[in-house]
N, C-alpha and C positions, 0 to 999 in steps of 0.2 A: 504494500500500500504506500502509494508515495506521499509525501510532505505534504501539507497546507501551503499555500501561498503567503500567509503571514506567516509560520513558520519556517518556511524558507527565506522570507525576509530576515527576520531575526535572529537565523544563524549569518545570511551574510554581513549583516550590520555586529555583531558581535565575533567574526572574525575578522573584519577590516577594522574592529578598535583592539581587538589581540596583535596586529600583524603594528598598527600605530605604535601599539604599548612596547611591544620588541624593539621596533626602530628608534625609538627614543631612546630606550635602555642602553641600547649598543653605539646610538651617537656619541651617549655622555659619556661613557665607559671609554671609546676612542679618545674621548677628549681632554678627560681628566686623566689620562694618563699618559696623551701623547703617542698614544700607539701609531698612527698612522702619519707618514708625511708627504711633503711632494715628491711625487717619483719614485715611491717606495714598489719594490715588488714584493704584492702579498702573499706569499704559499699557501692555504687553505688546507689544510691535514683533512680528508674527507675519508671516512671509513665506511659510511652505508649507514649510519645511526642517526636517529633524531636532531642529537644536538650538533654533529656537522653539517646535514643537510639544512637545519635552520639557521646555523653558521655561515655559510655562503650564500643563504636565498637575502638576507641582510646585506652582505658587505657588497651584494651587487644591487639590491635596493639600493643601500646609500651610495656606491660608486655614479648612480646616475646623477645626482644632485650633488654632491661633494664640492667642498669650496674649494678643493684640489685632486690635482689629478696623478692618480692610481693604478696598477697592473694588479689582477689577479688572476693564478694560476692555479687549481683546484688540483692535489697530486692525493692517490690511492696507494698502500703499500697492499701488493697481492702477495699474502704470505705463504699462501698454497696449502691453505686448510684444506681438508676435505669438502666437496660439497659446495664449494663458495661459486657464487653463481657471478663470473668474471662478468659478462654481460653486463649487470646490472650496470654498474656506474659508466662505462664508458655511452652506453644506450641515453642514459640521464643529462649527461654533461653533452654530448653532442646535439641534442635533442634543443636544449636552453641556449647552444651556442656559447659555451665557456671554454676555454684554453684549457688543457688538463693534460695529464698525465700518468699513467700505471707503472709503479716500480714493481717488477718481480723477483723476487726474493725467497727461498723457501725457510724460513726463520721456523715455521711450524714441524720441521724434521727435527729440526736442529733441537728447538727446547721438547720436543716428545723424549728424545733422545737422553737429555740431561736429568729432567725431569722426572722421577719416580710415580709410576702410573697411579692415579689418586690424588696426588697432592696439585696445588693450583699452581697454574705457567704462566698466571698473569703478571709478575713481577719481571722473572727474564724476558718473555715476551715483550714488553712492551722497552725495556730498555736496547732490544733489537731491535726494537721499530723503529724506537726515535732515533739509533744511531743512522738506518736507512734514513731518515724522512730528512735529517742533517743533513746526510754526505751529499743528496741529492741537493738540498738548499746550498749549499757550498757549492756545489757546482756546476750551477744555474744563476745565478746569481741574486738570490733571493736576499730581501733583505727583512724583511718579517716573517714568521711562521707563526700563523693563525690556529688554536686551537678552539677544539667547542666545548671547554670545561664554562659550567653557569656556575650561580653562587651557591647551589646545593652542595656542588662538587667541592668547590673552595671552603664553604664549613663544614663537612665531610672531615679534609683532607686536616683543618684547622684540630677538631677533634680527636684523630686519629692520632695525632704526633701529639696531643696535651693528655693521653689515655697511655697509650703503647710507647713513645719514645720521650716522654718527659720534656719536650720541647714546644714552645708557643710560637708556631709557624705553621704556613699555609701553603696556598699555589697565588699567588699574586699577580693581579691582571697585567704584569707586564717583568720581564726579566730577560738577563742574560743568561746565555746557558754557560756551563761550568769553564768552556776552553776561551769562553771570549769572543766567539766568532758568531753568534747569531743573537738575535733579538725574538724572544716568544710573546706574543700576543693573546688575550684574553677576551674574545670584546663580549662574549655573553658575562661577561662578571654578575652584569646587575642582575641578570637576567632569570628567572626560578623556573625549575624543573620544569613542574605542571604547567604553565604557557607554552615552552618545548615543545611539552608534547601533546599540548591541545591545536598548536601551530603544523607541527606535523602532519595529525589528522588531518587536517582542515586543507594541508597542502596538499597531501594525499601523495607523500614519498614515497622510494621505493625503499621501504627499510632494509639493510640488509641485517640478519638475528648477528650478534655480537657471541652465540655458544657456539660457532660452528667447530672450536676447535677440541668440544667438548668438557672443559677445564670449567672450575666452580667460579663463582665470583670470589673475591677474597671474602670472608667471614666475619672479619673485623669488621671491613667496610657495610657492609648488611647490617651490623649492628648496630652501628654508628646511622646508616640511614634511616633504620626503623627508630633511633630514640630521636631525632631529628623529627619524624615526621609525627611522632605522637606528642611532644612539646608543641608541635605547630595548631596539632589539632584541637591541643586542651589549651592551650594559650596562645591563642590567630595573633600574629604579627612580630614574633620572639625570635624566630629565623631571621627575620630584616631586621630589629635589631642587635642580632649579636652578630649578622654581618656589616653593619655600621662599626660595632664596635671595634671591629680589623683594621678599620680606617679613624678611628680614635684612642688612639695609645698613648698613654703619659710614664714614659719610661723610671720617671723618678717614685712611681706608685708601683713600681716592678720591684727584682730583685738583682736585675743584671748589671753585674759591676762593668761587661764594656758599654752599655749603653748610656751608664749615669755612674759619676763620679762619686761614689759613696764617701768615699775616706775624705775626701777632699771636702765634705757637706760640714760646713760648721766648725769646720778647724778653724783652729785658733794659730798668727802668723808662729811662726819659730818653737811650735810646741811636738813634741818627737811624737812618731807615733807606733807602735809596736806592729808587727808583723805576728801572722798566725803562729809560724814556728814557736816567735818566743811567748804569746800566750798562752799555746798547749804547754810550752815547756815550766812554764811557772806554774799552771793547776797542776801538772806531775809533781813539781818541786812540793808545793803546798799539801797535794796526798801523803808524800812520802812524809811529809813533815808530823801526820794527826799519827 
């Protein structure tokens, strides 16, 4: 039974104020962080998933109106899972008329191989990838790489490393990678999951499934998205802002001595100031003394 005509209205009116609400998101995310410049070439990391394909359906929205001008290159790593239906994206990107390109690479041997059948490949995996989607940006001469992490992903990830590695860090809408040689990009930051994937529908992708290679999602991170999404539900708006609060840090309400000068807080000019060694060494002294 097909739609009403006022319902049909009112999903097109509520998906041309979703597809507004993105483009907004992703201008300001460019902006305030400077992602993009004149002349820049953008890489597009596109794997078949939601949040790349809404990734690119944006940066070439906004390339049309842009108060500068832009390349973009939309590049696939074909890892040579089983099953993976190579078609798909080259049919999609020819189809739109984007520049693009398919690395092949069999990375999915390689981590089967290393990998202990059971346990998840997503961690080597993906540092295969990125080295491919790099080497290829190096030498093409990209000067951006575009990824489709939103802000779920980024407190996630913020999570993750404050639970499991004791550390207060994230994935950051904009960085260098480790050798120096590339610039990674974020522009869905602002952007939450559920519009993704209400955008998706709506655009009616060709998704490609993210298990073809069989491997578990990692565990931690399920966990971490389920307490995420039950905080959101029992308190509507606590995800935005404790991603605000990523972007409001007062380091001197921290505990990081290289961030903020602690010892130096309140000293007094020409007054000595003991070091850790010699105050454990004095509470031993004073033990041994009772």
């Amino acid at each position: 039974m097909s739609a009403s005509p006022d319902a049909t209205r009112k999903q097109t009116y509520e998906a041309a104020k979703l597809a507004k609400r993105l483009r907004r998101q992703v201008g300001q995310a460019i902006a305030d962080f400077g992602m993009i410049g004149e002349g820049d070439k953008v890489m597009v990391c596109l794997s078949g998933g939601k949040d790349s394909y809404t990734l690119l359906d944006m940066l070439l929205s906004l390339q049309a109106k842009a108060p500068l001008r832009f390349e973009l290159v939309a590049v696939n790593l074909d890892q040579k899972q089983p099953d993976f239906p190579e078609h798909v994206l080259p049919h999609y990107l020819a189809e739109r008329g984007v520049p693009f390109h398919i690395i092949e690479q069999d990375t999915y041997s390689v981590v089967t191989r290393v990998i202990p059948q059971g346990k998840t490949m997503c961690s080597l995996c993906s540092r295969m990838r990125r080295g491919a989607l790099y080497q290829w940006a190096a030498d093409n001469g990209i000067t951006r790489i575009a990824l489709g992490h939103h802000r779920d992903d980024i407190l996630g990830t913020f999570f993750l490393n404050l639970f499991y590695q004791g550390s207060l860090k994230a994935m950051p809408p904009k960085l260098k990678s480790d050798d120096g040689r590339h610039v990674v990009i974020r522009p869905l930051a602002y952007c939450r999951e559920d519009d993704i994937a209400a955008y998706a529908e709506a655009r009616a992708f060709p998704i490609i499934p993210c298990n073809l290679c069989g491997s578990q999602e990692n565990l931690q991170r399920k966990v971490i998205k389920r307490m995420l999404a039950d905080w959101e539900k029992n308190h509507p708006g606590r995800a935005e802002t404790m991603f605000r609060a990523l972007g409001n840090v007062a380091p001197s309400q921290l505990a990081d001595r290289d961030l903020f000068d602690f010892r130096a807080l309140g000293a007094r000019d020409g007054a000595a100031m003991a070091d850790a060694h010699a105050w454990l060494a004095g509470g031993d002294s004073a033990d041994d003394n009772d």
